[in-house]
N, CA, C and O of each residue as an XYZ file, in Angstrom:
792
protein
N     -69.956     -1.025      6.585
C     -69.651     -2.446      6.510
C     -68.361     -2.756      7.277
O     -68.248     -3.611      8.156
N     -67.058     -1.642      6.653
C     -66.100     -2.110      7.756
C     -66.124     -1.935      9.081
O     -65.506     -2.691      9.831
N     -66.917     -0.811      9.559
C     -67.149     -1.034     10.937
C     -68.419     -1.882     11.949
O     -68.606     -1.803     13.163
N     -68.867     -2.372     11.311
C     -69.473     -3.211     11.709
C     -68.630     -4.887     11.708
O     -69.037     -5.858     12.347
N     -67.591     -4.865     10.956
C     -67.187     -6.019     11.217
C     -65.989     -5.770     12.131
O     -65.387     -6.710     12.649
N     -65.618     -4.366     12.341
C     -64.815     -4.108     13.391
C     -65.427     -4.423     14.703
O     -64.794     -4.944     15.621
N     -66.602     -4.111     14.760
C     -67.501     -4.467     16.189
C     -67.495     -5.616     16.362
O     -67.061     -6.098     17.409
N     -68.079     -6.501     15.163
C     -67.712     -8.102     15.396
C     -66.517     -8.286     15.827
O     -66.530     -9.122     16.731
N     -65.329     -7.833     15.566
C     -64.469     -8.562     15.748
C     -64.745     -8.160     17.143
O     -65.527     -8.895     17.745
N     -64.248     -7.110     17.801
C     -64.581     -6.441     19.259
C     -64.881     -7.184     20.043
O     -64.349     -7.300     21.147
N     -65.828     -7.852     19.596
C     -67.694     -8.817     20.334
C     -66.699     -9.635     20.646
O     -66.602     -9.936     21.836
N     -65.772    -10.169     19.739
C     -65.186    -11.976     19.779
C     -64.433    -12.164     20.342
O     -63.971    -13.230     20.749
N     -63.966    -10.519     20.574
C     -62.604    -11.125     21.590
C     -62.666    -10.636     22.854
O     -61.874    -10.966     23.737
N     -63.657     -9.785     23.009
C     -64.293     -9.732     24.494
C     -65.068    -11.310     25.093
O     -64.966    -11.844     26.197
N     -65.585    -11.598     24.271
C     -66.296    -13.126     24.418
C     -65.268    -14.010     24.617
O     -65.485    -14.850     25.490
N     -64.138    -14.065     24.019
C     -63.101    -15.247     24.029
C     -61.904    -14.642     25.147
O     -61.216    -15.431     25.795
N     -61.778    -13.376     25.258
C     -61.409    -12.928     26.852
C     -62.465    -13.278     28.642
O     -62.134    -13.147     29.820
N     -63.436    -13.626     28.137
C     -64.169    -13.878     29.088
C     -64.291    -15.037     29.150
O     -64.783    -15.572     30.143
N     -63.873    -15.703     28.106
C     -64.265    -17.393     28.571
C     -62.930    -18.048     28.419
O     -63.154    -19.172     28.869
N     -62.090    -18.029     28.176
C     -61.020    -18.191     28.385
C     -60.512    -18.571     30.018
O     -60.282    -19.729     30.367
N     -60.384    -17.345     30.957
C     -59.867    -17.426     31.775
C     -60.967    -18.895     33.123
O     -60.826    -19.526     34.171
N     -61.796    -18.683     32.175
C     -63.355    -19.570     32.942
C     -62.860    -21.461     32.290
O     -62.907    -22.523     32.910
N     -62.456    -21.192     30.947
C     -62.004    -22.314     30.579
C     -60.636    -23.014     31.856
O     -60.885    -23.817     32.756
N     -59.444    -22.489     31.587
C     -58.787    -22.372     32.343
C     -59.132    -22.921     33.406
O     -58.734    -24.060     33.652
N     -60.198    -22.030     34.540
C     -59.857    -22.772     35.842
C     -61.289    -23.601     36.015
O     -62.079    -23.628     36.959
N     -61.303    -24.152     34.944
C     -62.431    -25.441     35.139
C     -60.889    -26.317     34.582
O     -60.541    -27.123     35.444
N     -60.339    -26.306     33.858
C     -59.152    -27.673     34.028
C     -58.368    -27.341     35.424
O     -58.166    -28.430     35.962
N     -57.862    -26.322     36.204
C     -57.207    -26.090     36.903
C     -58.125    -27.173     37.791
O     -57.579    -28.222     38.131
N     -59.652    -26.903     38.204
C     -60.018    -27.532     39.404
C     -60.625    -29.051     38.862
O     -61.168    -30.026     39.382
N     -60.375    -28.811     38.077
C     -60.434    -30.898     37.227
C     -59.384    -31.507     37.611
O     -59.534    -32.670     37.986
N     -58.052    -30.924     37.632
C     -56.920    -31.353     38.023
C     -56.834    -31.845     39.710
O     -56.536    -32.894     40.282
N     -57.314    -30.327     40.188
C     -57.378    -30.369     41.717
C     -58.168    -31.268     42.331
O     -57.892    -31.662     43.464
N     -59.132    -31.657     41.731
C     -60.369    -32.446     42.371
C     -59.774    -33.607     42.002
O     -59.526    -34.220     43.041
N     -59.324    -34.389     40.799
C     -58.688    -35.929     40.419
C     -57.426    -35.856     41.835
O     -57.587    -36.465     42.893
N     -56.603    -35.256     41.616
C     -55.675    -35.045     42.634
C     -55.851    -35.578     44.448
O     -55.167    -36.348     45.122
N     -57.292    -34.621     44.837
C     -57.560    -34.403     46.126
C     -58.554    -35.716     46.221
O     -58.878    -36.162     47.321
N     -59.100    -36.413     44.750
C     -59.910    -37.605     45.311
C     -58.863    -38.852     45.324
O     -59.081    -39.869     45.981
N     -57.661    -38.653     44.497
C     -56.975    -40.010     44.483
C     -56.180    -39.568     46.065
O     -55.626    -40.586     46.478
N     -56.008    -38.624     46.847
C     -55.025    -38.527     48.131
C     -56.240    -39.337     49.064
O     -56.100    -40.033     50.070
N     -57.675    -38.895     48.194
C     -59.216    -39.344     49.967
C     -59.119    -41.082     49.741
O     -59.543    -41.914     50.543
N     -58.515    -41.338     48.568
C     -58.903    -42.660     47.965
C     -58.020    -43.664     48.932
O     -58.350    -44.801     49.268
N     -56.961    -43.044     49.252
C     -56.116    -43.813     49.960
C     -56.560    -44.105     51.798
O     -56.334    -44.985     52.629
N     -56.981    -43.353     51.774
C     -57.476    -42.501     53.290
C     -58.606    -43.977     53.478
O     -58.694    -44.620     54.524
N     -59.500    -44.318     52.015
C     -60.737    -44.460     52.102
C     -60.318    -46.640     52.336
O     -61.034    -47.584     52.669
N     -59.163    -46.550     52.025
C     -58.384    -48.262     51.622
C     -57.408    -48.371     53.142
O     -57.123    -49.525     53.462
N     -57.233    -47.986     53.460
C     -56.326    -47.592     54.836
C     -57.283    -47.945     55.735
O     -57.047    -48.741     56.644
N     -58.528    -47.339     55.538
C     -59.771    -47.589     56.697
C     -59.863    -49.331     56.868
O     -59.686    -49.930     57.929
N     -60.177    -49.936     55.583
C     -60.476    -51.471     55.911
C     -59.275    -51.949     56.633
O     -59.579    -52.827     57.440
N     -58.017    -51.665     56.613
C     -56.955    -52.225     57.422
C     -56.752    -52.187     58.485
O     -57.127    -51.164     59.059
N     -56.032    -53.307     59.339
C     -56.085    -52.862     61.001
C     -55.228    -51.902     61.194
O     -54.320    -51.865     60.364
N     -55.209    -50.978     62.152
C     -54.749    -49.850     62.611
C     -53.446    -50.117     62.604
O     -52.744    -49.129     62.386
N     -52.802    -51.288     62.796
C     -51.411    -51.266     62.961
C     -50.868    -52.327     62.596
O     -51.650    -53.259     62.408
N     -49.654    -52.549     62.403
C     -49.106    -53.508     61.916
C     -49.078    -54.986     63.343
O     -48.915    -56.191     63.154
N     -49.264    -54.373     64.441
C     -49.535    -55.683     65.047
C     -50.809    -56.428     65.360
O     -50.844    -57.559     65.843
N     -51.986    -55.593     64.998
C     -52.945    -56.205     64.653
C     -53.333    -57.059     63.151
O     -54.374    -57.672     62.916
N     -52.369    -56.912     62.417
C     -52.592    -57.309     61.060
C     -52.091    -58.906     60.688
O     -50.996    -59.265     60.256
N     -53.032    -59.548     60.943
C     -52.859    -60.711     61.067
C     -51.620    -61.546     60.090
O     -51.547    -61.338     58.879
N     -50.719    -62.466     60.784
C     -50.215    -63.121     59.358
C     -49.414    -64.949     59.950
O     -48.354    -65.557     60.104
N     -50.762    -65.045     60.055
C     -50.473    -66.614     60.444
C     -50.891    -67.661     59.873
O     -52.085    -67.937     59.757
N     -49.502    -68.682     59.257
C     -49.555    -69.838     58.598
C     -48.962    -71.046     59.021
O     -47.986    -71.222     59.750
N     -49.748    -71.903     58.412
C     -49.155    -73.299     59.012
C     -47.540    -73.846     58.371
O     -46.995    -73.101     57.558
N     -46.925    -74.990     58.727
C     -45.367    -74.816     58.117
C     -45.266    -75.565     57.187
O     -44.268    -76.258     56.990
N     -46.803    -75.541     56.092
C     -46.736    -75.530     54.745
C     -46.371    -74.197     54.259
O     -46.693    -73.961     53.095
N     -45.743    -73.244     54.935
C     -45.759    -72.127     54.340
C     -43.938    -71.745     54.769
O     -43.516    -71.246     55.813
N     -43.332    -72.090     53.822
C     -41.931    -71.928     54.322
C     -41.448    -70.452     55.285
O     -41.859    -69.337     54.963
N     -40.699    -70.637     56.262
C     -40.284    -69.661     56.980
C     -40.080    -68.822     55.962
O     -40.794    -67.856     56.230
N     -39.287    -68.524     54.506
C     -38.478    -67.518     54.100
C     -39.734    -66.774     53.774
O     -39.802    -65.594     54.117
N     -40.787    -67.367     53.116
C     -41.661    -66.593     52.858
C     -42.912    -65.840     53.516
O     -43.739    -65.073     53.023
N     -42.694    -66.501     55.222
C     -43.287    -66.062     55.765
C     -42.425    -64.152     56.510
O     -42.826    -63.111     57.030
N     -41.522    -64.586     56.198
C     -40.397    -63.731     56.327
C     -40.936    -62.144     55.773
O     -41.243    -61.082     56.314
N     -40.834    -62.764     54.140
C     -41.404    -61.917     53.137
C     -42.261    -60.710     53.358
O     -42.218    -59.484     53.257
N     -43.405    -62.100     53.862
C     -44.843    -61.167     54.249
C     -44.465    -60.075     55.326
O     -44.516    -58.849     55.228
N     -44.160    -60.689     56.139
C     -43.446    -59.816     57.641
C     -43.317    -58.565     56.916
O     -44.103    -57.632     57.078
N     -42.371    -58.539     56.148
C     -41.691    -57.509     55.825
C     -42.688    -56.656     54.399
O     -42.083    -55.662     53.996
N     -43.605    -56.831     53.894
C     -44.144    -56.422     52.891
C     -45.874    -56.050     54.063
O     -46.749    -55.230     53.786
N     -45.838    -56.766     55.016
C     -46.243    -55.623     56.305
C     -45.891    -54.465     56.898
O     -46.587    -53.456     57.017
N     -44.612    -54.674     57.325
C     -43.340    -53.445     57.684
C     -44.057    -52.455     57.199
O     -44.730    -51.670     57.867
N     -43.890    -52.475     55.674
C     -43.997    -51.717     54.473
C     -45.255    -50.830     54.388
O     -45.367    -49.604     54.364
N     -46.349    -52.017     54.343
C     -47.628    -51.531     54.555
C     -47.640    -49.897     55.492
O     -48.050    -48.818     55.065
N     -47.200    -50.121     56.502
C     -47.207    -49.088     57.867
C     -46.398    -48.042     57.851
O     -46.694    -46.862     58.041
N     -44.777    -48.778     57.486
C     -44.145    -47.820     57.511
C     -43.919    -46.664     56.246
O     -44.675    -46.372     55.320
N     -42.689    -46.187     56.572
C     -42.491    -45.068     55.149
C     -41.231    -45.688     54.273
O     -40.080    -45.537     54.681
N     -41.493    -46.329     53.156
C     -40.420    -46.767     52.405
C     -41.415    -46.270     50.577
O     -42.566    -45.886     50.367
N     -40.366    -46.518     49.747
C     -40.993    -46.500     48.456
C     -41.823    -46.679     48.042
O     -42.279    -47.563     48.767
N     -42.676    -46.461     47.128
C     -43.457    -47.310     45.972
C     -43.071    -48.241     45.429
O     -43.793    -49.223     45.598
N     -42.114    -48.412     44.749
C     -41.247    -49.180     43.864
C     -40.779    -50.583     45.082
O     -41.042    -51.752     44.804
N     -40.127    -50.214     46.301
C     -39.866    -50.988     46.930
C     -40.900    -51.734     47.405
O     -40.617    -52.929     47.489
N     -42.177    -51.394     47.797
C     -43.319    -51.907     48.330
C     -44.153    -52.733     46.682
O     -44.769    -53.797     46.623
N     -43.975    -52.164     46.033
C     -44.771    -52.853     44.583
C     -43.756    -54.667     44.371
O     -44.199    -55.806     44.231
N     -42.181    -54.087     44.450
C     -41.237    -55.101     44.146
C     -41.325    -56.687     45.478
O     -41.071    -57.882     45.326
N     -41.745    -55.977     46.535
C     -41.809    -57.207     47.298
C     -42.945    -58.120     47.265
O     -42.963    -59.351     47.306
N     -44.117    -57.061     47.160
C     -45.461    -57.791     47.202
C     -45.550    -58.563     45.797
O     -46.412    -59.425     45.631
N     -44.457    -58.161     44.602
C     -44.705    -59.109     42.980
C     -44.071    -60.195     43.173
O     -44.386    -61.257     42.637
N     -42.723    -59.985     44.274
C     -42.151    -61.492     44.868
C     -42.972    -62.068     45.481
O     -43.215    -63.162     44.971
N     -43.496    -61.872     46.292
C     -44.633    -62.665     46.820
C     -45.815    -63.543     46.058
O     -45.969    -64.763     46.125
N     -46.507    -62.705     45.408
C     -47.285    -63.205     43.945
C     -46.425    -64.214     42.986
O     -46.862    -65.276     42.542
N     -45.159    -63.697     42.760
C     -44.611    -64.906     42.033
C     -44.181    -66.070     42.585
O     -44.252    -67.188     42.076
N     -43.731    -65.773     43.642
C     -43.455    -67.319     44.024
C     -44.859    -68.021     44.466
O     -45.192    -69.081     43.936
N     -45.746    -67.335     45.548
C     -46.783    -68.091     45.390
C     -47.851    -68.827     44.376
O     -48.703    -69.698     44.549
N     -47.368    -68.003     43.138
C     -48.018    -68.364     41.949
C     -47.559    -69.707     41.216
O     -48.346    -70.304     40.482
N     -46.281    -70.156     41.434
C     -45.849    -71.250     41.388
C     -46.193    -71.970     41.933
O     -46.508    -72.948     41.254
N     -46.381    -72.101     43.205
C     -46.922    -73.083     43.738
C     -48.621    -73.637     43.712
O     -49.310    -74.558     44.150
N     -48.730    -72.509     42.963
C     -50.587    -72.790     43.132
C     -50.807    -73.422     41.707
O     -51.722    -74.236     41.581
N     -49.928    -73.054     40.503
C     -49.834    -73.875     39.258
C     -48.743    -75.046     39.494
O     -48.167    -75.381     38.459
N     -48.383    -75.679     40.584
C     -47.638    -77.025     40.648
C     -48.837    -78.157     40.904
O     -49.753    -77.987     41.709
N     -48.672    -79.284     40.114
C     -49.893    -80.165     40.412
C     -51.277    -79.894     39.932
O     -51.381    -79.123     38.977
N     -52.405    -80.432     40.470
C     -53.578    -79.917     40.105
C     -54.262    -79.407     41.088
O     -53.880    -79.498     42.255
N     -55.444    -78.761     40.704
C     -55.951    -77.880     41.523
C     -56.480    -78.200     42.714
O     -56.382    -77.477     43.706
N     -57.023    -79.213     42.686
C     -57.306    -79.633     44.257
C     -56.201    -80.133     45.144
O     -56.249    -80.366     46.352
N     -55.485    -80.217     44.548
C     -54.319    -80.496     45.735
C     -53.229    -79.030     46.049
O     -52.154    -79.172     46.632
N     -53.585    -78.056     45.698
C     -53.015    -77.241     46.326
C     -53.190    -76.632     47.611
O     -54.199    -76.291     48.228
N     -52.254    -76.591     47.806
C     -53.150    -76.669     50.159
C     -53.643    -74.945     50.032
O     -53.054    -74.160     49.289
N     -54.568    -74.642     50.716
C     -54.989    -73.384     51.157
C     -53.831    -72.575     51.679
O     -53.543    -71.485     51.185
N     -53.274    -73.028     52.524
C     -52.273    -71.800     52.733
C     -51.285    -71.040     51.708
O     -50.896    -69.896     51.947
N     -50.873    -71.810     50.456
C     -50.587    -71.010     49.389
C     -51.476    -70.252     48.797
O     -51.079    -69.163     48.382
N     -52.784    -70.594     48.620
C     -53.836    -69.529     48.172
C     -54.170    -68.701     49.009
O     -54.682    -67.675     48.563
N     -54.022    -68.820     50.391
C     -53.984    -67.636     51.701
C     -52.606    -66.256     51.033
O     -52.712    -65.048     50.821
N     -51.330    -67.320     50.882
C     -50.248    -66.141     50.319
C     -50.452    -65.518     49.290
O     -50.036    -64.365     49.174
N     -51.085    -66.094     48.388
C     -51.317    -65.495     46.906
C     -52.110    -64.398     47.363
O     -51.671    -63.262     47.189
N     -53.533    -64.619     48.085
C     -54.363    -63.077     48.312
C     -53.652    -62.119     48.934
O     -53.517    -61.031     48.373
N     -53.003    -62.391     50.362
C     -51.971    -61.725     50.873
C     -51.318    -60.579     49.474
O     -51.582    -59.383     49.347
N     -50.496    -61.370     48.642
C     -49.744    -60.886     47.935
C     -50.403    -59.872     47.219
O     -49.854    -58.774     47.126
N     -51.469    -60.070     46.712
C     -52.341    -58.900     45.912
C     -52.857    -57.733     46.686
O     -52.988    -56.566     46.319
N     -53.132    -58.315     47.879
C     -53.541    -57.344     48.831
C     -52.539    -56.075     48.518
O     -52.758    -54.998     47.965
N     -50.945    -56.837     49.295
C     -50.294    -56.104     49.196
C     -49.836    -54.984     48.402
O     -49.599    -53.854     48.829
N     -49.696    -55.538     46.790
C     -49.650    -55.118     46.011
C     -51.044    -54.142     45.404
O     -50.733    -53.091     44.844
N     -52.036    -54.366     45.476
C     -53.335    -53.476     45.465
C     -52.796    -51.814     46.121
O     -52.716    -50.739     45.527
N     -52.536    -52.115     47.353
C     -52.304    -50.963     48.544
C     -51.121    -50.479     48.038
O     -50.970    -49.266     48.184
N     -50.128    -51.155     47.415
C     -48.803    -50.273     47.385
C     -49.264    -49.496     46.099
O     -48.843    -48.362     45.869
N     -50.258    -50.231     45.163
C     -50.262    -49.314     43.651
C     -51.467    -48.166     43.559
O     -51.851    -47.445     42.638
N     -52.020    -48.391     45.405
C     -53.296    -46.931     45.147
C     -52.589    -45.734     46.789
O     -53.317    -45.158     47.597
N     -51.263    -45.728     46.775
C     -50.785    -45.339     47.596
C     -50.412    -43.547     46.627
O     -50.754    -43.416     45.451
N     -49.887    -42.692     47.206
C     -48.962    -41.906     46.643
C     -50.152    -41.354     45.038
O     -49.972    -41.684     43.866
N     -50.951    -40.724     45.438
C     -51.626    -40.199     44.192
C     -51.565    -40.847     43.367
O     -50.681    -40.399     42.636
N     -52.298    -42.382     42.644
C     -52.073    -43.439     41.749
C     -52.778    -42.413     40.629
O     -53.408    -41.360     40.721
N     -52.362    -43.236     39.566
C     -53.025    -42.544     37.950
C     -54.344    -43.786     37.859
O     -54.391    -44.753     38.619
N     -55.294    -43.519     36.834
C     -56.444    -43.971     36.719
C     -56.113    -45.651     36.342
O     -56.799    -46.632     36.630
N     -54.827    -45.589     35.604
C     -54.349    -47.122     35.202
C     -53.815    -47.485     36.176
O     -53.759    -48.714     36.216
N     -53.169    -46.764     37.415
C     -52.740    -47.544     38.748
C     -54.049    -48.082     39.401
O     -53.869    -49.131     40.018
N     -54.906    -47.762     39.405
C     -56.504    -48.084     40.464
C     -57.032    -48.984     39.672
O     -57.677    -49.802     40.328
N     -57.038    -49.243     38.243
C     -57.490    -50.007     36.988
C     -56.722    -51.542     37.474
O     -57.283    -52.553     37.895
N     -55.236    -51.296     37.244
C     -54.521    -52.697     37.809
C     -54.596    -52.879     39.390
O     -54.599    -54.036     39.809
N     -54.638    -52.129     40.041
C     -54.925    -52.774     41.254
C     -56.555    -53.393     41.875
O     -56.824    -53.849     42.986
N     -57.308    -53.217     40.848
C     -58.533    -53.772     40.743
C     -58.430    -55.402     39.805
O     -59.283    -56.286     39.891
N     -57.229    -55.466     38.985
C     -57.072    -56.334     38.363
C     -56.607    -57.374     39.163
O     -56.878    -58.565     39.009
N     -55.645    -56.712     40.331
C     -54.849    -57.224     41.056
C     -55.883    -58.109     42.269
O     -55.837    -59.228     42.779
N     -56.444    -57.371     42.335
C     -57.656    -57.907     43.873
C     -58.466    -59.081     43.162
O     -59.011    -60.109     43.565
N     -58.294    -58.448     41.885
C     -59.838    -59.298     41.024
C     -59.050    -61.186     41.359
O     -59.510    -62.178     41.924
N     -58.088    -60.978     40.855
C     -56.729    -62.298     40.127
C     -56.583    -63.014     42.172
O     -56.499    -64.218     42.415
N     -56.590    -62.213     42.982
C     -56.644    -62.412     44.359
C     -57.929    -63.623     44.713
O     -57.757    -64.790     45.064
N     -59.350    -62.828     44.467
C     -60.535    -63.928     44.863
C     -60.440    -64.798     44.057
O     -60.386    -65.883     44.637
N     -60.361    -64.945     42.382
C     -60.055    -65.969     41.520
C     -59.089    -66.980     42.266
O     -59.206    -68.108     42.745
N     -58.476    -66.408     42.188
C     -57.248    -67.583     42.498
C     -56.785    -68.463     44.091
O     -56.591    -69.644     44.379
N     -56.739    -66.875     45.019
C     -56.435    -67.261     46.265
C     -57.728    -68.193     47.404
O     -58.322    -69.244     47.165
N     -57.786    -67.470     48.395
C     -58.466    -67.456     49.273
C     -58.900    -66.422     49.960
O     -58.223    -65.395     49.917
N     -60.272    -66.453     50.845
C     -60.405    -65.156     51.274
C     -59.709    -64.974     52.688
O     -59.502    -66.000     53.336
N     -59.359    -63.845     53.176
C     -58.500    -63.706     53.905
C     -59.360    -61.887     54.828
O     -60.218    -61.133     54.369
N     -58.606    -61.829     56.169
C     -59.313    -60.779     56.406
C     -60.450    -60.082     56.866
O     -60.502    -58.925     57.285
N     -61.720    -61.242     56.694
C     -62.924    -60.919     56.499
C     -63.106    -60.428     55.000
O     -63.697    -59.364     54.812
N     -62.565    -61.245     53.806
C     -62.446    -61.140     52.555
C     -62.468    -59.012     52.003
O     -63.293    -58.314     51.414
N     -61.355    -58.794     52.504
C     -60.486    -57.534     52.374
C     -60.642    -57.299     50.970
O     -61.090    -56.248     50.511
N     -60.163    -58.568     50.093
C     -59.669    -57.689     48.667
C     -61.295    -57.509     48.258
O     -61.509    -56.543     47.526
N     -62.202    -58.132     48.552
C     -63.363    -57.663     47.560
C     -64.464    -56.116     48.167
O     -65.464    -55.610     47.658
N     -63.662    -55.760     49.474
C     -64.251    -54.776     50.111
C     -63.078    -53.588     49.237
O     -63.348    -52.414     48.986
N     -62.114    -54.117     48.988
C     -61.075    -53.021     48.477
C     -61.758    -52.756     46.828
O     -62.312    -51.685     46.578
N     -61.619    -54.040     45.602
C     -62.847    -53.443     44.792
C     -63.694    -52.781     44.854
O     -63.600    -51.809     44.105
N     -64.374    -52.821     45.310
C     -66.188    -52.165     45.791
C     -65.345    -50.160     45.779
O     -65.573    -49.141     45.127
N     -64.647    -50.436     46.579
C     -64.211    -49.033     47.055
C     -62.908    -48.568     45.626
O     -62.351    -47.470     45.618
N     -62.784    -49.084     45.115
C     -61.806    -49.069     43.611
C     -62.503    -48.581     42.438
O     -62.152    -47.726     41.625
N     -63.831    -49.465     42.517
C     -64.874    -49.626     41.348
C     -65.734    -48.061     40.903
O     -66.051    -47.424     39.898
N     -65.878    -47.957     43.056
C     -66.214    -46.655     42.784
C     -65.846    -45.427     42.584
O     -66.521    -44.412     42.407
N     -64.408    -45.642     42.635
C     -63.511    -44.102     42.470
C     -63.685    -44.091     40.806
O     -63.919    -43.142     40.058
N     -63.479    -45.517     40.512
C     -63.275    -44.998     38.805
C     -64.729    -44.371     38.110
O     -64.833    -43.454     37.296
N     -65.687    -45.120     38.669
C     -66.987    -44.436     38.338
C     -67.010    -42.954     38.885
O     -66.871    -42.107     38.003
N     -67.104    -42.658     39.690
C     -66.512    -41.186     39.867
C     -65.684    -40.519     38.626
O     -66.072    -39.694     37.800
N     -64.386    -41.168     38.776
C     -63.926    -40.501     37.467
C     -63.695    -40.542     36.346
O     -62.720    -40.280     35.641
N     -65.354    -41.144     36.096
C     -65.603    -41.365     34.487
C     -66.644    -40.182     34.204
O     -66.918    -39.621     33.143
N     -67.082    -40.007     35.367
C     -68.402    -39.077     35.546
C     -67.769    -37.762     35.192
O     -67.941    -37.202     34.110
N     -67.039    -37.311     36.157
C     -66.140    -36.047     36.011
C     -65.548    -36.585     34.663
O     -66.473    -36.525     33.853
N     -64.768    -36.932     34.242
C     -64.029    -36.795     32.960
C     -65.409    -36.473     31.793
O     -65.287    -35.641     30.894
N     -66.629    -37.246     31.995
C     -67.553    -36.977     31.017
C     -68.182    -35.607     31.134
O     -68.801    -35.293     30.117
N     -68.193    -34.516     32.311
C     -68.534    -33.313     32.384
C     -67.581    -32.678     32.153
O     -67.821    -31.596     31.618
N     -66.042    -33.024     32.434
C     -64.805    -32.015     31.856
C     -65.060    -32.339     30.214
O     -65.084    -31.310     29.539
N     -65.215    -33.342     29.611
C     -65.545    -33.453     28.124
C     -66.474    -32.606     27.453
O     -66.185    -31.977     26.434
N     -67.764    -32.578     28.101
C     -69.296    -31.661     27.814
C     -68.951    -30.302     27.957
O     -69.652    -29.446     27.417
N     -67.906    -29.984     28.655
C     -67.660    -28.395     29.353
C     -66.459    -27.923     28.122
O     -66.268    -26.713     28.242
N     -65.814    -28.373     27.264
C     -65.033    -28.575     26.082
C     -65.415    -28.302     25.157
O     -65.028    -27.462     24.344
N     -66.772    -29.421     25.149
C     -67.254    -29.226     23.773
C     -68.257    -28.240     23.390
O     -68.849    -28.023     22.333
N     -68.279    -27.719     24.516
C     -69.635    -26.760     24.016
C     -69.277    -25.369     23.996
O     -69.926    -24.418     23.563
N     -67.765    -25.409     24.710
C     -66.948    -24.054     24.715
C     -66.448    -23.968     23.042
O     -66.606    -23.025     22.266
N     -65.984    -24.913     22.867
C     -65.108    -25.477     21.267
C     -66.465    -25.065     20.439
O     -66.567    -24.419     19.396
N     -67.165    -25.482     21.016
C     -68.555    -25.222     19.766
C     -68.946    -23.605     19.467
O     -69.099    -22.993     18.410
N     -69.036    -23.202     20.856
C     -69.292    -22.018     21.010
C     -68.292    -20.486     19.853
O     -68.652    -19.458     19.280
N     -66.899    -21.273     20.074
C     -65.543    -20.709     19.450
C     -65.893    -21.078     17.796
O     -65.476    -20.190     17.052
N     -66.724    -22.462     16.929
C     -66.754    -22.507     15.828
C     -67.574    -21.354     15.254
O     -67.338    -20.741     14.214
N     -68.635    -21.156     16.161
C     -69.862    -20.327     16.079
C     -69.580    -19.017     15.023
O     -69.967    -18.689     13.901
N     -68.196    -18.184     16.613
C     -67.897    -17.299     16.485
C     -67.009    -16.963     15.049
O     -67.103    -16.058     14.221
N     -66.271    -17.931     15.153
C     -65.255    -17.363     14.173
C     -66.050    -18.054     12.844
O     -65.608    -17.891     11.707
């Protein structure tokens, strides 16, 4: 009797030495794969944009005050060049806020289009700065919120950019609901496997 439960034990921890290290690098490459799809994700939002900052259109009529056309200029810069996150998130929310004022001054039909041109602008911006730099699943979540609050509110702009940027948002997260639901199944049946034993 006692050696037979010596063998059991034997069995369990050869079994839990073998799956162990298998556990392991199924999170290792869960990690790697969320990682290497949020770096393609950016790659994949970069594509709808023009190649350069002087193709990237940003022309308004002079309902659109110089300072803020200024703004944009520069929350273009940004777009292209190499500056922060934080700095690129902070200009494009100035942008959104002040244009957001103006689109809640008065009533709705009298707000001229070119403030709802800045408002999409602004989300745009802000969309791209928050799926830049390996975003987390709640960065791609609000910048889908961000595009969403863009067609609501603004205008389309671009060849209507922000709703080609959804489409391509919508589907990363479906992606990684899929994977998170096979890293879940691959858990539970290991966990199950471990109640079995012991």
């Amino acid at each position: 009797m006692q050696l037979c439960g010596s063998v059991m034990w034997n069995f369990f921890w050869i079994i839990i030495g073998s799956l162990l290290p298998i556990a392991i690098l199924h999170l290792a490459e869960h990690r790697t794969t969320f990682i290497s799809t949020m770096a393609f994700l950016w790659s994949k939002i970069s594509a709808t944009l023009p190649p350069n900052e002087e193709q990237f259109p940003l022309q308004f009529s002079e309902k659109v005050a110089l300072s803020v056309v200024e703004m944009l200029k520069r929350a273009r810069l940004q777009l292209y060049g190499e500056t922060t996150r934080a700095s690129r998130i902070l200009n494009a929310q100035i942008i959104l806020d002040y244009s957001w004022e103006r689109l809640n001054t008065g009533t709705w039909r009298h707000v001229d289009k070119e403030w709802r041109r800045v408002y999409s602008y602004g989300c745009l911006f802000k969309a791209a700065a928050l799926c830049r730099e390996n975003p987390s699943e709640e960065e791609i979540r609000q910048a889908i919120r961000t595009c969403d609050m863009g067609l609501l509110m603004g205008a389309a702009i671009m060849g209507n950019i922000l709703q080609v940027i959804v489409c391509i948002l919508q589907s990363e997260i479906r992606k990684l609901a899929e994977e998170e639901d096979n890293h879940e199944n691959i858990e539970a049946k290991v966990g199950h496997f471990f109640h079995i034993c012991v």
